[in-house]
FIBA-853173 format. One record per residue (C-alpha): residue number from 1; y negated, z, x. Coordinates in steps of 0.2 Angstrom, whole numbers, plus 2048, in hexadecimal, padded with zeros to 3 digits. Example, Ala and Ser with C-alpha at 12.3 -4.5 7.8 and 13.67 -1.06 7.14 Angstrom:
BEGIN
1/816/827/83E
2/805/824/844
***
This chain:
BEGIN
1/B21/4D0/720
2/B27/4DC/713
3/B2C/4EC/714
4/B3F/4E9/70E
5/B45/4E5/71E
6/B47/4F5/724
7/B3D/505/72B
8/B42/501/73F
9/B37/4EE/73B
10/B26/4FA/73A
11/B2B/4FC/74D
12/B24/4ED/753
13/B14/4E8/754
14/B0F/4D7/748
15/AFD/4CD/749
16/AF3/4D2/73A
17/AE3/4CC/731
18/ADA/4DC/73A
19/AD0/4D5/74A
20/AD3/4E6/756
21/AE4/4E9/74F
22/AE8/4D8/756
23/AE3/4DB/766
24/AEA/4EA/769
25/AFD/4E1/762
26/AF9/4D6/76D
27/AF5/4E2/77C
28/B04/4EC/777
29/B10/4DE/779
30/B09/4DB/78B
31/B0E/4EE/78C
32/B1E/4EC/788
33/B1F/4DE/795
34/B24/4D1/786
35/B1F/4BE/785
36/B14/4C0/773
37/B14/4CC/767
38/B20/4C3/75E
39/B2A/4C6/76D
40/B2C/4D9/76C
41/B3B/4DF/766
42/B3D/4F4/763
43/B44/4F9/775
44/B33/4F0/77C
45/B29/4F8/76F
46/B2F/509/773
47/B2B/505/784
48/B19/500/781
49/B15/510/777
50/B1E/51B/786
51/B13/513/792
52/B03/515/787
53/B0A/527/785
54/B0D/529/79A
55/AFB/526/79D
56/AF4/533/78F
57/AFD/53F/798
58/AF7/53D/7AA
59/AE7/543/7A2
60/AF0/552/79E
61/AEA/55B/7B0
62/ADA/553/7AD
63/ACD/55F/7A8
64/ABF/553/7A7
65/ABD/540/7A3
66/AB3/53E/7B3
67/AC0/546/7BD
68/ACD/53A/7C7
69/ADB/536/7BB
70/ACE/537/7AC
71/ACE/526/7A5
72/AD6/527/796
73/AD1/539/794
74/ABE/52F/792
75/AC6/523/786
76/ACC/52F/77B
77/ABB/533/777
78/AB5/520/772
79/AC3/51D/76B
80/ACE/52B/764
81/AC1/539/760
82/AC6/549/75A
83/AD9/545/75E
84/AE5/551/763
85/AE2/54C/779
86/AD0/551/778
87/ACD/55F/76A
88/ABF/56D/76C
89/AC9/579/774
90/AD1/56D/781
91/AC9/575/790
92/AD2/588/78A
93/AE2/57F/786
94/AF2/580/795
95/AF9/56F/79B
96/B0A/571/793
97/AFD/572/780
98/AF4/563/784
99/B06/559/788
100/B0B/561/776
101/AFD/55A/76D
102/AFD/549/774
103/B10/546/771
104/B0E/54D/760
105/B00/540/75E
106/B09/532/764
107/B1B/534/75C
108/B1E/52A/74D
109/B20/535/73E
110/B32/53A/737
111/B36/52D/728
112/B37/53C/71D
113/B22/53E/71E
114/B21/52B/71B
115/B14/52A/70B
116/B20/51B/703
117/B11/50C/703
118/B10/4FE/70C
119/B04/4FC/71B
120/AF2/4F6/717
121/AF5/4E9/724
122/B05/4E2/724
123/B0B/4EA/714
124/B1E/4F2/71F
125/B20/503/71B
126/B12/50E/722
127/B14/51D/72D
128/B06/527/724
129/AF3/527/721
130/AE5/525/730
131/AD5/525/732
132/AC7/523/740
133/AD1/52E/74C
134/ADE/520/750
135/AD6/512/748
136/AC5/50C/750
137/AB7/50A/743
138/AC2/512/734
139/ABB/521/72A
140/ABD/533/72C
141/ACC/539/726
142/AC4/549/722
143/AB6/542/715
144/ABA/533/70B
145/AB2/52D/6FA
146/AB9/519/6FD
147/ACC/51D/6F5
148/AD6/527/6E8
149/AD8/53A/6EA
150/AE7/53C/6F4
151/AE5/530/700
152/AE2/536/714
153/ADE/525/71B
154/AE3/514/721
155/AF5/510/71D
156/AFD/50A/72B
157/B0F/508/732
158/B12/50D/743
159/B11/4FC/74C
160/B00/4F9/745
161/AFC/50D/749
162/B01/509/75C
163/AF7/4FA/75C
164/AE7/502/75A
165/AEE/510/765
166/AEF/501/772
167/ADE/4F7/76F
168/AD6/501/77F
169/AE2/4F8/78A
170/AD8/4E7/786
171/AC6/4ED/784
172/ABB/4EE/793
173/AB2/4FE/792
174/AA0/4FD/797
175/A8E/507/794
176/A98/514/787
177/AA0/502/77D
178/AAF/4F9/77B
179/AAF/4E9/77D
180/ABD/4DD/777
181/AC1/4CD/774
182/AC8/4C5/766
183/ACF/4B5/75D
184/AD9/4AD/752
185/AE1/4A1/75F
186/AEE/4AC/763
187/AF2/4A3/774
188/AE1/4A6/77B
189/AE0/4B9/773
190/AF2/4BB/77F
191/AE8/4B3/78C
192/ADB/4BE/78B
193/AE2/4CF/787
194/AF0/4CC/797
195/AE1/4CB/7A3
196/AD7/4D8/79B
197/AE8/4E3/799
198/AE9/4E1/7AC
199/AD9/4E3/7B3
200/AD8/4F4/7A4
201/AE8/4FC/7AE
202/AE4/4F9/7BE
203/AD2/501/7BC
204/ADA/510/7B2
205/AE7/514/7C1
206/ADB/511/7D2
207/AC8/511/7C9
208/ABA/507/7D1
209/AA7/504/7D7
210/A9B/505/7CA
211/A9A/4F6/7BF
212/A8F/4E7/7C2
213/A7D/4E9/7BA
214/A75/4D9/7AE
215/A6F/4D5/79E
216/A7C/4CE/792
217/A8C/4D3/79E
218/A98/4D5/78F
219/A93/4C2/78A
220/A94/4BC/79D
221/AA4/4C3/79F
222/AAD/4BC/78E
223/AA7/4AB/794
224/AAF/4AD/7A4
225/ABE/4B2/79B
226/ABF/4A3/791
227/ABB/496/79F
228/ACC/49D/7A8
229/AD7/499/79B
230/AE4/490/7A3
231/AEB/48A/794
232/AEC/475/792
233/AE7/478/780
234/AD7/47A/77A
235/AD0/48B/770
236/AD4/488/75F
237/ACA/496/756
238/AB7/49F/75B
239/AB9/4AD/766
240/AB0/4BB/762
241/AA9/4C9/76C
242/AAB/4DB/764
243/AA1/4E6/76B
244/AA5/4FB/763
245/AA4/50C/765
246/AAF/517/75B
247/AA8/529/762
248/A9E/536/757
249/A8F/535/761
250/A8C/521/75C
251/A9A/517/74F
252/A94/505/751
253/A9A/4F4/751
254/A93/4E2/758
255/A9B/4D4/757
256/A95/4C4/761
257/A9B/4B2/759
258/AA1/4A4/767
259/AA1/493/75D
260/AB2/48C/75F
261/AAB/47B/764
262/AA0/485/771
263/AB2/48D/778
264/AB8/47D/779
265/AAB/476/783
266/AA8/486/78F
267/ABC/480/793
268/AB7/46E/798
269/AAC/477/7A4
270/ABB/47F/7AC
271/AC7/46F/7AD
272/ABB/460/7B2
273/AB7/460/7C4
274/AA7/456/7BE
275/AA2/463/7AF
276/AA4/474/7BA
277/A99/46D/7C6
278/A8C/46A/7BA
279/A91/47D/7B3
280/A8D/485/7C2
281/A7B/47B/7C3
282/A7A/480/7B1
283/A7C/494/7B5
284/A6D/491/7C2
285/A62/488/7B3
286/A64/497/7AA
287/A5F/4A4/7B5
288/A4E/4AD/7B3
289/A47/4BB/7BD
290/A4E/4C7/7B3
291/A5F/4C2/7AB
292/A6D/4B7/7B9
293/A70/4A6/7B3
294/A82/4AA/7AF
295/A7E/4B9/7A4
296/A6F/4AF/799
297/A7A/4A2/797
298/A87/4AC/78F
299/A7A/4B3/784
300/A73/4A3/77D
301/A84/49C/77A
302/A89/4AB/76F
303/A79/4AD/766
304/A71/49B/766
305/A79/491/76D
306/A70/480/767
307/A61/488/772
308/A6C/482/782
309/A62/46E/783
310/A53/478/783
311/A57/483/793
312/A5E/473/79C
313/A4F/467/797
314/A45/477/79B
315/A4B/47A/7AE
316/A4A/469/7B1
317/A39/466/7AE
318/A34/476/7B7
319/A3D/46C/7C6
320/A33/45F/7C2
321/A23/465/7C4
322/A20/45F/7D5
323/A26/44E/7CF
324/A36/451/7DA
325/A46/44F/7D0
326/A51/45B/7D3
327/A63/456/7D8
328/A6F/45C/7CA
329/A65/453/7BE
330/A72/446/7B9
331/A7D/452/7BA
332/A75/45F/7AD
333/A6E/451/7A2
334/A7F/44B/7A1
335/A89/45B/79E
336/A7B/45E/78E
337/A7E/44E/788
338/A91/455/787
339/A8B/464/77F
340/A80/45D/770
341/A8E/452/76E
342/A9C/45C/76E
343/A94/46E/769
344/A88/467/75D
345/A8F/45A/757
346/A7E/44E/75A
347/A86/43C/756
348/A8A/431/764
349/A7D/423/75D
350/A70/430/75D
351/A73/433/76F
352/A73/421/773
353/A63/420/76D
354/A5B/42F/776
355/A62/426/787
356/A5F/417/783
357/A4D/41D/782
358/A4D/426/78F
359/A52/418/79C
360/A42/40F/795
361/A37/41D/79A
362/A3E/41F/7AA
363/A3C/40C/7AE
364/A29/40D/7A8
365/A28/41D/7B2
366/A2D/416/7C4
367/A26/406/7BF
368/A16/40A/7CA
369/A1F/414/7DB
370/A15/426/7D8
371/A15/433/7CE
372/A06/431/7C2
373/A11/42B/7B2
374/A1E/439/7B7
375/A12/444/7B6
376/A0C/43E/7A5
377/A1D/43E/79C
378/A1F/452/7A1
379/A0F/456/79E
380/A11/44E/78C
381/A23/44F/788
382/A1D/462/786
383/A16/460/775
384/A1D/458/769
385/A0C/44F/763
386/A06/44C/775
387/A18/442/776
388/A15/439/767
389/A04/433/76E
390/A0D/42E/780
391/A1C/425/778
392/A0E/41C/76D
393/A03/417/77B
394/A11/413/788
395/A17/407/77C
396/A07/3FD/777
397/A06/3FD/78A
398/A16/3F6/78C
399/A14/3E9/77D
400/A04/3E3/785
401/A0E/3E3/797
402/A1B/3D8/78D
403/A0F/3CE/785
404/A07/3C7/793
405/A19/3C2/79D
406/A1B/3AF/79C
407/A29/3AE/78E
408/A1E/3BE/783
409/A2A/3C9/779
410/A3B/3BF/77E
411/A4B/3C3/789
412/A51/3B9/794
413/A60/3B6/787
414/A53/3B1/779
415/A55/3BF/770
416/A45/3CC/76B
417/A44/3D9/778
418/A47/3EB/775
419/A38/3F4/770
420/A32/402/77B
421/A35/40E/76F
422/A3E/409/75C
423/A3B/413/74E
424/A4C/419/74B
425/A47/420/75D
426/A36/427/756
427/A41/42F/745
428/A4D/437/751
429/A3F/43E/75D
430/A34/443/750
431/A3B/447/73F
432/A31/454/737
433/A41/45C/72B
434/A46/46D/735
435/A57/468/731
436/A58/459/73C
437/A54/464/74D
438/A48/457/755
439/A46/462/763
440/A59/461/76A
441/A54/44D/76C
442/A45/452/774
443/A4E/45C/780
444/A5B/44F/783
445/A4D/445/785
446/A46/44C/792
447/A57/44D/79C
448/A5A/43D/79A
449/A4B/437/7A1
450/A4D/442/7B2
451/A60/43B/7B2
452/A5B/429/7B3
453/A4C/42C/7C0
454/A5A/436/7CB
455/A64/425/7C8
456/A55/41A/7CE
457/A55/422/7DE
458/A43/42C/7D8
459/A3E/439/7E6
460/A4D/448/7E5
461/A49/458/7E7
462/A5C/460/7EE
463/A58/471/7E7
464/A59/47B/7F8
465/A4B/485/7F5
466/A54/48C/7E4
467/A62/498/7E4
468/A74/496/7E8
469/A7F/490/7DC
470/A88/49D/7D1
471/A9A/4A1/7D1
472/A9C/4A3/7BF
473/AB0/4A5/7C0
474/AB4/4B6/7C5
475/ABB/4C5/7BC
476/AB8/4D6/7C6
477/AC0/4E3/7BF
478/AB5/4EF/7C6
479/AA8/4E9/7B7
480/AAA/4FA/7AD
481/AA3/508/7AB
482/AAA/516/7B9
483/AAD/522/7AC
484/AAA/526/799
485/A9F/536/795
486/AA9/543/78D
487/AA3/545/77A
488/AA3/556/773
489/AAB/558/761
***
């Protein structure tokens, strides 16, 4: 919008191209108790930013962030350093100074100081000039080489000024980071900054235990997020996971990419009574004796998520290796099917193939009633030579099988039988161009061929002897930190 509309439109908070300035709109609309951030008008506004400015000054009897009632005392200093509520001399200054300081700091400047440009964000007419002390990630206003002389800062009006000022509210705050998350769907960044808004008040007002330990946390907890979606539609845009500090002792930023079509399918996982079944068996095939299924899960889909075939075909095997199929066979090989065809967009002739296949090997391997040509598929299928070699030799030995029936080489329609294994089979399996990814085939292979014994009534292991089931679906508050170390300036 353009500035001509008048001052009181810089007000309001809008949705700009700036990922954390987005978020904290959008967790200052849900301060100001509106519908969107479309929906705030200037009463509700006004009414967010007193609320922010309520909780800054319960810290104002606080003399340490560790203290009860510190919270945002603690957040000052990942977010805010050097500002006016946590200056050098804060623990020599009187109540009634530190509540001066923080309402100076959070009043929006008289027009008269206004610097007459347009915010850098939204182009309405800016407040003033800021830097890393309100705006996470920004430069130092105190040393800057990047824009002409005379220039202090970031231009910013004062919706887009509160907005940052309200980005805490919708980050969880974990091992001396912020993590938030963000996307350009704007229903699903409501959806997550509501909850987070939330669960961010209600740990800042009554505190909690101690957060729950694990590798990956920040990703396991995103994918929860996203898989309680209640919306009917599906996520339009990735979701990324932004993971900063904007203290003096350590500036950083990290920001982990979920694939849109990977969002998409994590939801499916939610809605379909079939799929979160096979989700929760799928936490359990990724747990290791060091990282929970959930957590590792979370971790491949952020940072490879075509890796996920592997860890399925991978589980199964191990399951496998007392010639016992595990129960959730079908069920696993079947959400993976759904994933190379959804996630990576494998076509669905492709995956007709790899099944069609695997039904074959399935009937050659409980042709015989034991375990001996189980045993020599996994023992081959892990080598993509020694594969080759099986798939060879099983289907000369198939041929010759079919050569000496009474009608040789013929259905019992007249047509040519199917060939143990075609090469359009062989070409998918075994491509040697890195680009085709033979190995996710290989994988599905693998599944597939457990699937089908699991159909034919092979020998089922029910899985008893491993671990419960996961829940993967709940959101504790409690997973933050239980406070934030005060920083020195």
């Amino acid at each position: 919008m353009s500035a001509h509309r008048g001052d009181e439109w810089a007000f309001v908070p809008v949705l700009t191209h700036h990922p954390l300035q987005r978020v904290g709109a959008t967790a200052l609309a849900v301060l100001a108790e509106a519908d969107s951030v479309a929906g705030v008008d200037s009463a509700a506004f006004e009414a967010g930013v007193g609320q922010m400015t309520a909780d800054l000054l319960r810290t104002v009897t606080v003399d340490k962030a560790k203290d009860a009632g510190g919270f945002w005392l603690g957040v000052s200093y990942l977010f805010w350093p050097n500002s006016p509520m946590n200056p050098t001399a804060r623990g020599k200054q009187d109540h009634a100074t530190r509540e001066e300081q923080i309402l100076r700091w959070r009043k929006a400047p008289q027009h008269e100081s206004w610097p007459g440009v347009p915010c850098a964000l939204c182009t309405r007419r800016a407040c003033g000039f800021y830097g890393k002390v309100d705006v996470p990630l920004a430069e130092s206003t105190s040393h800057r080489n990047t824009t002409t002389r005379g220039h202090e800062g970031l231009a910013l009006c004062f919706g887009c000024l509160s907005s940052f000022h309200a980005l805490p509210y919708a980050c969880r705050i974990h091992g001396g980071r912020a993590t938030v998350v963000h996307s350009w769907d704007e229903k699903f960044l409501w959806h997550t900054t509501i909850n987070q808004v939330h669960d961010t008040r209600i740990y800042a007002q009554a505190g909690g235990p101690k957060p729950v330990a694990g590798a990956y946390l920040r990703q396991r907890l995103a994918l929860a997020r996203l898989r309680s979606y209640e919306s009917a539609d599906t996520v339009t845009a990735d979701v990324d996971l932004m993971v900063f500090s904007n203290s003096n002792k350590d500036q950083s930023l990290d920001i982990h990419n979920l694939q849109q079509r990977v969002a998409a399918w994590l939801r499916s996982t939610a809605w379909s009574a079939d799929r979160a079944t096979a989700f929760r068996y799928l936490t359990r095939a990724m747990h290791t004796s060091k990282v929970a299924g959930s957590h590792m899960l979370a971790n491949v889909l952020f940072t490879s998520p075509d890796r996920l075939p592997q860890w399925v075909a991978g589980y199964l095997r191990a399951c496998s290796a007392s010639t016992r199929i595990p129960a959730e066979s079908a069920m696993l090989a079947d959400l993976c099917f759904s994933y190379v065809t959804e996630v990576l967009s494998m076509p669905t002739s492709d995956i007709d193939q790899i099944r069609a296949l695997a039904a074959r090997i399935a009937d050659h391997v409980g042709a015989t009633g034991n375990d001996k040509r189980l045993r020599g598929f996994l023992h081959a299928e892990r080598d993509s030579k020694r594969l080759r070699t099986w798939l060879k030799k099983t289907s000369t030995l198939h041929t010759l099988v079919e050569a000496s029936a009474p009608v040789p080489n013929t259905a019992e329609n007249g047509r040519p039988r199917e060939p143990f294994i075609t090469m359009r089979q062989l070409h998918l399996l075994f491509d040697p161009d890195p680009a085709a990814a033979s190995w996710h085939r290989r994988d599905l292979l693998v599944s597939g061929v457990l699937e089908e014994l699991q159909l034919r009534g092979w020998t089922v292991d029910s899985g008893q002897a491993r671990s419960e089931l996961e829940d993967d679906d709940v959101l504790d508050p409690a997973l933050f930190d239980e406070t934030l170390e005060e920083e020195p300036v």
